[in-house]
BABARO-745151 format. One line per field, with one value per residue (C-alpha): residue number from 0; residue in one letter; chain; x, y, z. Coordinates in Angstrom, 2 decimals, m for minus. Example, Ala and Ser with C-alpha at 12.3 -4.5 7.8 and 13.67 -1.06 7.14 Angstrom:
# residues 2
n <- (0; 1) $
res <- (A; S) $
chain <- (A; A) $
X <- (12.30; 13.67) $
Y <- (m4.50; m1.06) $
Z <- (7.80; 7.14) $
# end
This chain:
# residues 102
n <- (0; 1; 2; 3; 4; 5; 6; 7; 8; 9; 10; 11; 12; 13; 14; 15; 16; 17; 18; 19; 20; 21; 22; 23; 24; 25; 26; 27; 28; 29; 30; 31; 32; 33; 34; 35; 36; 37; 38; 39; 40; 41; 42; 43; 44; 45; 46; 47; 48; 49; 50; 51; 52; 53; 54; 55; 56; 57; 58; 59; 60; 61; 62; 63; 64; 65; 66; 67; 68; 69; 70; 71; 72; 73; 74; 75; 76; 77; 78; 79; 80; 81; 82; 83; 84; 85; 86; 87; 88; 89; 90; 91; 92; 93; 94; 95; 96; 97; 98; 99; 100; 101) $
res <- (X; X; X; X; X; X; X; X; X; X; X; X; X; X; X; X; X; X; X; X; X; X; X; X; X; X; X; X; X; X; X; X; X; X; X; X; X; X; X; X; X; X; X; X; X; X; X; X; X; X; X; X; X; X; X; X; X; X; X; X; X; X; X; X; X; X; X; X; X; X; X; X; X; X; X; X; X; X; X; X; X; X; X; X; X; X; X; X; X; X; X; X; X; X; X; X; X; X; X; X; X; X) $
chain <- (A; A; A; A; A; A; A; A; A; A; A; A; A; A; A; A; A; A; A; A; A; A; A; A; A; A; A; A; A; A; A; A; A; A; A; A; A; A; A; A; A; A; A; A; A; A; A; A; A; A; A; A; A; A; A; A; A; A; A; A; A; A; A; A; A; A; A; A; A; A; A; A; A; A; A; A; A; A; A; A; A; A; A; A; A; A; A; A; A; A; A; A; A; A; A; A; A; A; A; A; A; A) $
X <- (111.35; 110.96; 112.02; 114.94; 115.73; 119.03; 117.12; 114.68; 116.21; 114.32; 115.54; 114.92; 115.44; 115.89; 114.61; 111.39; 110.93; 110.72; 111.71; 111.85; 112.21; 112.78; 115.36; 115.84; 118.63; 117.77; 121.27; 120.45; 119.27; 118.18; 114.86; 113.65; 110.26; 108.07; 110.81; 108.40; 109.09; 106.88; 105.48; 107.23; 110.44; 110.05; 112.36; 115.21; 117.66; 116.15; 115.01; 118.42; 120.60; 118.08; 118.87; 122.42; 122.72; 120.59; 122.65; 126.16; 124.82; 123.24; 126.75; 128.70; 126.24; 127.61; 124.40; 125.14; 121.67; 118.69; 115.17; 111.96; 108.70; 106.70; 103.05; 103.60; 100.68; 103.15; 105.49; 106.59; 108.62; 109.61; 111.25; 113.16; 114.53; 115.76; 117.64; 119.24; 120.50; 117.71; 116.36; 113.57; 114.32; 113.22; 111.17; 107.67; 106.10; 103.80; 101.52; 98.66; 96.63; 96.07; 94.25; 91.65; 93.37; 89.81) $
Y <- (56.88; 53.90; 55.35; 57.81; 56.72; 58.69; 61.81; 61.88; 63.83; 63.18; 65.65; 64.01; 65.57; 63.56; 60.87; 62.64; 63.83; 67.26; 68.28; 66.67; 67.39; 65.88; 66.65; 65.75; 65.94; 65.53; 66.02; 69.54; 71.19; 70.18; 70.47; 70.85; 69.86; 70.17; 70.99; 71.06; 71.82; 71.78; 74.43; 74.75; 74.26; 76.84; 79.93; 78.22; 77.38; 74.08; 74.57; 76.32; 73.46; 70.82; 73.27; 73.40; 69.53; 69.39; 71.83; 70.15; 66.83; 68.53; 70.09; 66.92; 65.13; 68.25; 69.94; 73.58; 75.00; 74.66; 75.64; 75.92; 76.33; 78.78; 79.87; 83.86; 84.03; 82.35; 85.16; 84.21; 81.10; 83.49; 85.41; 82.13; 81.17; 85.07; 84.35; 81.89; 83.83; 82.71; 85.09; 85.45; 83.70; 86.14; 82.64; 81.92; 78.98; 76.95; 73.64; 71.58; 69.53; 66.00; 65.00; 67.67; 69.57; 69.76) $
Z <- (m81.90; m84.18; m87.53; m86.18; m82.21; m82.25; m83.36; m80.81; m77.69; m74.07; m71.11; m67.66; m64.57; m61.48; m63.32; m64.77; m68.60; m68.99; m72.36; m75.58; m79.05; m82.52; m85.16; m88.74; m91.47; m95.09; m96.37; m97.20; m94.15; m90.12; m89.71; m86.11; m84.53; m81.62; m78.73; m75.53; m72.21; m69.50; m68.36; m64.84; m65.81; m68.75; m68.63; m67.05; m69.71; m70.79; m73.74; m74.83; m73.49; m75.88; m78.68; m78.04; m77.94; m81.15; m83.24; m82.03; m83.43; m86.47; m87.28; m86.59; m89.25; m91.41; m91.33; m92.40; m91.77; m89.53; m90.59; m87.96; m88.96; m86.42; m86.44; m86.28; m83.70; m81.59; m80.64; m77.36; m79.51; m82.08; m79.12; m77.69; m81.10; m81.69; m78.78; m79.77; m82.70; m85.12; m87.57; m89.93; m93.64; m96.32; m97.62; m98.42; m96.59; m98.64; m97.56; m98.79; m95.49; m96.28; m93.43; m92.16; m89.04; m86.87) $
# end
């Protein structure tokens, strides 16, 4: 929230948070980032509406392309994104940990 406030989105209901998630735009491409809901409001079109919002501002910033990063273990997120008409980049992901991931 201190580096990029306006890409930071919060959803509340009646006054409670209950989905978040945090956006990026390098110029080149939106990057997206930990969208959460919790778990009891899960499966009812939350998590679609904070996508929604994110890609409209990602397009008005010109963005022309969004890229997620996704364990594959984690299939029932693969199957939300497909959804949403996301598909699988013919890409290679490569990293290097700095800090030990315990």
């Amino acid at each position: 929230m201190e580096t990029s406030p306006r890409q930071f989105l919060i959803g509340e209901l009646e006054g409670r948070a209950i989905c978040s998630v945090m956006y990026a735009y390098d110029g080149h491409r939106g990057n997206l980032n930990y969208l959460s809901v919790l778990p009891e409001y899960q499966k009812k079109g939350y998590g679609g509406q904070m996508m929604r919002e994110v890609e409209k501002r990602l397009l008005d910033m010109g963005c022309p392309k969004i890229n997620l990063l996704i364990r594959n273990t984690n299939v029932d997120v693969i199957k939300f994104y497909e959804g949403l008409g996301y598909k699988t980049d013919p890409v290679v992901c490569v990293g290097k940990r700095l800090i030990p991931d315990d």
